[in-house]
N, C-alpha and C positions, 0 to 999 in steps of 0.2 A: 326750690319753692315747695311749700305742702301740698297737698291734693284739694285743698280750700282754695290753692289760687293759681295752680296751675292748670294750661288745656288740655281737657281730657284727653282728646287722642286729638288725632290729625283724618280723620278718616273720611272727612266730605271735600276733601282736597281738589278741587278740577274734574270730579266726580262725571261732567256732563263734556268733558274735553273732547271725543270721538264722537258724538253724536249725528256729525254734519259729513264726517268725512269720507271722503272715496277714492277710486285708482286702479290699478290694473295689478295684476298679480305678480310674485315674485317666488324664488325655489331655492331650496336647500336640501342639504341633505338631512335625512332624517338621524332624531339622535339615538341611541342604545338604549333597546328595552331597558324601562324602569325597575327595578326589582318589584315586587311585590308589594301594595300596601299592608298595613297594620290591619288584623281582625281579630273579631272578638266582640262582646256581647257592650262593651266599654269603649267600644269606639262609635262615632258616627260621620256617613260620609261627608265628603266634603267637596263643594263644585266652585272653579272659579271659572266666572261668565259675568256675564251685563248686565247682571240685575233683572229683577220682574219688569221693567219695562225696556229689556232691550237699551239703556243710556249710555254704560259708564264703560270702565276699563277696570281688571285684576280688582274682582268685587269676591274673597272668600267666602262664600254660605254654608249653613247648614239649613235642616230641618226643625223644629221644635215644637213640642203640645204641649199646650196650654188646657187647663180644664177649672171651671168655677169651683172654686174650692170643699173638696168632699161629695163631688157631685162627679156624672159621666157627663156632664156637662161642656165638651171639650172641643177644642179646634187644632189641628195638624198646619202650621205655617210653616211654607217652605221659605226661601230666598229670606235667612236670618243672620248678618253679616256678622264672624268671628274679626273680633275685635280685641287687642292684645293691648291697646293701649287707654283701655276705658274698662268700668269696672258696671253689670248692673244688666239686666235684661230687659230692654226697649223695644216696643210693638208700636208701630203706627198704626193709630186710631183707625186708619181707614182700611186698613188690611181687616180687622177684626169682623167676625158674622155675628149681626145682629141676636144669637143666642151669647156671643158671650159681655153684652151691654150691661151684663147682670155679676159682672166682678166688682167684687165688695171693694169701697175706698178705703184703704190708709188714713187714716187720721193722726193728728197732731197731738201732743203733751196735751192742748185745751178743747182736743175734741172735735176741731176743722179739719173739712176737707184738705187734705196734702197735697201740693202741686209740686215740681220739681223744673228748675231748670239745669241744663245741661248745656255749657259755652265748648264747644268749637274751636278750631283755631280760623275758622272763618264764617261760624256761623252758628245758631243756637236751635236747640230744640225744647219745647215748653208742653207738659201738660201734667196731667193727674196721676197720683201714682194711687193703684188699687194691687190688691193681693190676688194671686192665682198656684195653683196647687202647677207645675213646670215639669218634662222627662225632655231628656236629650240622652240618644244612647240607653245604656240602662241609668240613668242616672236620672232621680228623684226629688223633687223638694214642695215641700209641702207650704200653703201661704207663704211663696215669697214675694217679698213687695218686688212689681215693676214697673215701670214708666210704660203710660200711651201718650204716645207722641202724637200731639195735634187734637184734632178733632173728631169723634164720632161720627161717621154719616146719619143723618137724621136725629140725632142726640142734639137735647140743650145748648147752647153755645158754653164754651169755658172762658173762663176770668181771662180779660187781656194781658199780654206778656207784660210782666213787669217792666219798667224802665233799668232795674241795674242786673235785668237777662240781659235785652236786646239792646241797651243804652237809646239814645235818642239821635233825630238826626243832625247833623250828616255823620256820625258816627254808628248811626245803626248796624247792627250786626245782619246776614246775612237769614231769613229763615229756614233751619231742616227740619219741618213739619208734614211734608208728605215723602209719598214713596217715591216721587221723582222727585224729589230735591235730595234726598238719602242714599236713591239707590240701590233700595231695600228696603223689606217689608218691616226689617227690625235692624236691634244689633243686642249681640251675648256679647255684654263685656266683660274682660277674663284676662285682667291686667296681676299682674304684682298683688293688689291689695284685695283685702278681706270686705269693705266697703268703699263706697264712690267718694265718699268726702272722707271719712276718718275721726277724728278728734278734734280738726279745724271744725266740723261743724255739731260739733257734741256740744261746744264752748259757745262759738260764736254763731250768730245768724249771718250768713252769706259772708264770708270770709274774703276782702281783700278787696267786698265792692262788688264782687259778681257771683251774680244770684246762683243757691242752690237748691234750699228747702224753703219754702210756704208755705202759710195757712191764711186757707181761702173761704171766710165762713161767709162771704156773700160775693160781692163781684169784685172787691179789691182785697188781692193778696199783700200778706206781711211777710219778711223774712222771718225764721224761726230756727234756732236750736234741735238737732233731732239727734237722739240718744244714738250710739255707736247698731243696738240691736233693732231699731226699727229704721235705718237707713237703707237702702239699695242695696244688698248681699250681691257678690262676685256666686252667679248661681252656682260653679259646680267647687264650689267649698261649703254648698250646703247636700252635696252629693251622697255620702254616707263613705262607704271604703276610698273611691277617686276622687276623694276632695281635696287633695295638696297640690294641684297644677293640672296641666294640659301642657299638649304637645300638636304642633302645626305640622301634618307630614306630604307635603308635597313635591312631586317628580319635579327633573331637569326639564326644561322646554328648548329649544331651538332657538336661537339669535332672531329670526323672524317673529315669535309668538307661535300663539296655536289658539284655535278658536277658542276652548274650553278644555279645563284641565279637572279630571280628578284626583282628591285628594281624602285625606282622613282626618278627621278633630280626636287626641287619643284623650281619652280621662284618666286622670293620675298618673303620678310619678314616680318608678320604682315600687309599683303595690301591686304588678303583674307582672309574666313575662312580655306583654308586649308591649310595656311601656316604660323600659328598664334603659337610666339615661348610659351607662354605658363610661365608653371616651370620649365623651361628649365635653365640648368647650363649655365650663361655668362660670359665668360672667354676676359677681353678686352686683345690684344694683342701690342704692340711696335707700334709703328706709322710708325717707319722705315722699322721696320724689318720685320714686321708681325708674330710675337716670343710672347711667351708668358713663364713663370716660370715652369720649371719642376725640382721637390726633388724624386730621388729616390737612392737607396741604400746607402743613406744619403750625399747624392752629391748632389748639388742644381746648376740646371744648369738656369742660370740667363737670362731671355730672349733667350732662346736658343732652345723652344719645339715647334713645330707646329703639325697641324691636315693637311696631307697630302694623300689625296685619292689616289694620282699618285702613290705613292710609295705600293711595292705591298705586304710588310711586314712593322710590326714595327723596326725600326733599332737605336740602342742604345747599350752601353757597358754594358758587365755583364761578369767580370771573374771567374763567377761562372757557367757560362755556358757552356756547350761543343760543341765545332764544329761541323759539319755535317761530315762525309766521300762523299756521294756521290751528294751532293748539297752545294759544296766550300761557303762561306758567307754567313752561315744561322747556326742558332741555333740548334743541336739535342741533348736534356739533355735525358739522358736514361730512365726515365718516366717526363710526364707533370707535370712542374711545375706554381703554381700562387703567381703571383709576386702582388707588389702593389706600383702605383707612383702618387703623387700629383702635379694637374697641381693648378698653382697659376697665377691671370692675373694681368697686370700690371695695376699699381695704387695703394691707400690705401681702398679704396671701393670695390675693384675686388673680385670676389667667389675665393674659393678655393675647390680644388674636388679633394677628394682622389679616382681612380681609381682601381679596383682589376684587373686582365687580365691573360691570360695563354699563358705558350709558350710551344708547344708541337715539337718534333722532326718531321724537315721535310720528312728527310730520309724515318723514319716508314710510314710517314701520305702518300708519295707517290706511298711507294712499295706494301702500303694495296691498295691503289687506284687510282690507274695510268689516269684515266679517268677522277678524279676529278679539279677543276680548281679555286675551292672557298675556304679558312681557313681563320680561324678568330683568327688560336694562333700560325703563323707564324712570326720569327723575326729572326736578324740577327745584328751584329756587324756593328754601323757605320765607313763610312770610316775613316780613321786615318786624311785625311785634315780637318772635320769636329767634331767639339763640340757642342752635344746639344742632343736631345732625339723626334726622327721623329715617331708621331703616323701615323703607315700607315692606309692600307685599313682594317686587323682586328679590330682595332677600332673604324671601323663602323659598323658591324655588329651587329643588335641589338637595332639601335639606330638614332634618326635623328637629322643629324651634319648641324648645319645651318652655314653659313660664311658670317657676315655682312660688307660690302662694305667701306671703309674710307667714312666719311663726310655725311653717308646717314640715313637718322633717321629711326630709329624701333622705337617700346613701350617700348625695355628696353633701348630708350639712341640710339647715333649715333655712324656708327661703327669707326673704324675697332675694330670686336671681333669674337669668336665663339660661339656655342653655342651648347650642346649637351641634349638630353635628351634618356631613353631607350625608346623601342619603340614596 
């Protein structure tokens, strides 16, 4: 599918799954110092925890400033969730301090206010898109348009969600409009592509039925057309030298979890020594889709796999697996089991990497440890609209996930691909 009618990422997936849970403690042994992370002026840290409100489970953040464009005008937001499977820089409205109310809107071909929605694979997020001068690490970008998700505190109300964002009921979509429904104060998305829609929405208005660009010149928005250069930029391809990908680098954890893990977001690919991919697995992915081949339980799902940090487990079918009781849409097999799946990339030249990975019961892993906010063998049942096999955030632990940029050269070749190695 194009990036007009495919879902972004997977990243509000059971988000609010651990919220209730509790239990008595559990022990392991401790694993082997981690080697050292990536530094350098091009990197920035990176923490995986529960989100600013304490909610969710394996939530990756960063930091990021925002400042009104050309002005010290600025705000420093932490808890900004790295997202590998969505493209575009998203702030909830309500996170925002009333000095930065004063970011100029984005406007339309005709000169309307710009809204955006952004679908979910279970839920949608809807507002304005204004421009803000952006730094993450050393990395720059001057006016780039991003989405405020929701509402303003104290600000005007905004146009109601369109019906073919949210659809209508009993079909209604689910809303990710604040920071506890998110889980986060934002998201940096920093997929495959150069923009969030692409050419599906340079052509058409709302590609496929579900909404992406609006113009809102009073209180009912229209779908609209929006040129490839004033759509949603993948921020750090507007970076300046790190602008052909990123790289995910986070330590081994323990079969238990760990309450919080740090980590590093690296900027560019092969443009420094510390972010040089190496022997690193390269997996090219769909042009369109940003998908790549996954074979497992001898099902071969065709262009259909991706490497999604958003999403906070792996999620994929397995009717051999058993349900959770007290964490609905998640995995609890009555001891850990290790599965094994081959990702395959597109092309005749592309790697092929047979994975091993474990899927351990949520259930247990949170009644030992209610505290904890990090696992690496968490998974769960994709949704029934969707066919394919989502590596979440366990599949990074352990290992540094690079995600090279469409059209932008590394040393192994130009992207769009991924690339993993352990770590």
């Amino acid at each position: 599918m194009s990036r007009g009618s495919r879902p972004a990422t997977f990243a509000i997936l059971a988000l609010l799954a651990l919220a209730a849970c509790g239990g008595g403690g559990a022990g392991s042994s401790p694993p082997p110092p981690p080697p050292p992370l990536p530094t350098g002026s091009n990197v920035a840290p990176l923490i995986v925890d529960a989100g600013p409100k304490q909610l969710g489970v394996n939530l990756p953040s960063v930091t990021v400033t925002l400042c009104v464009p050309g002005t010290t005008t600025c705000q420093t937001i932490d808890h900004i969730l790295v997202d590998t499977g969505s493209t575009g820089l998203r702030i909830v409205a309500e996170a925002l301090a009333p000095a930065m109310f004063s970011l100029p809107a984005a406007t339309t071909a005709a000169g309307d206010p710009m809204y955006e929605c952004l679908v979910f694979a279970d839920g949608y997020a809807w507002g304005s898109v204004r421009l803000a001068d952006a730094q993450l690490a050393d990395g720059r970008a001057s006016s780039l348009a991003i989405q405020l998700i929701g509402q303003l505190i104290g600000a005007p109300a905004i146009p109601p969600v369109p019906t073919d964002c949210a659809g209508t009921p009993p079909a209604q979509l689910a809303s990710q409009n604040t920071v506890a429904e998110i889980g986060a104060n934002g998201i940096l998305g920093v997929s495959v592509f150069l923009q969030d829609c692409g050419a599906g929405c340079a052509s058409i208005a709302n590609p496929a039925g579900q909404g992406f660009y609006y113009g809102c010149p009073a209180n009912v928005c229209v779908g609209v057309t929006v040129a490839l250069a004033t759509q949603m930029q993948n921020p750090v391809s507007q970076f300046g030298a790190n602008n052909n990908g990123v790289s995910v680098v986070l330590p081994a954890i323990t079969a238990i979890g760990a309450p919080t893990v740090a980590g590093a977001l690296v900027l560019g690919i092969d443009t420094q020594s510390n972010n040089q991919l190496g022997a690193a697995t390269v997996i090219s992915v769909d042009p369109l889709s940003g998908n790549f081949t996954v074979i497992f339980n001898g099902r071969t799902y065709t262009r259909a796999g991706f490497m999604d940090s958003g999403s906070n487990g792996s999620f994929f079918d397995d009717p051999n697996l058993q349900a959770c009781t007290n964490n609905p849409g998640w995995y609890c097999p009555p001891t850990a089991v290790t599965l094994t799946a081959t990702n395959q990339g597109v092309g005749a030249s592309s790697a092929t990497s047979t994975v091993s990975f474990s899927v351990a019961s949520l259930d247990a892993l949170s009644n030992a440890n209610p505290e904890f906010a990090a696992y690496d063998n968490i998974a769960g049942p994709i949704p029934a609209t969707i066919v394919g096999f989502d590596w979440g955030l366990p599949f990074f632990f352990g290992r540094s996930v690079a995600v090279a940029f469409e059209g932008q050269a590394t040393a192994a070749g130009a992207g769009p691909f991924v690339a993993y190695a352990d770590f």
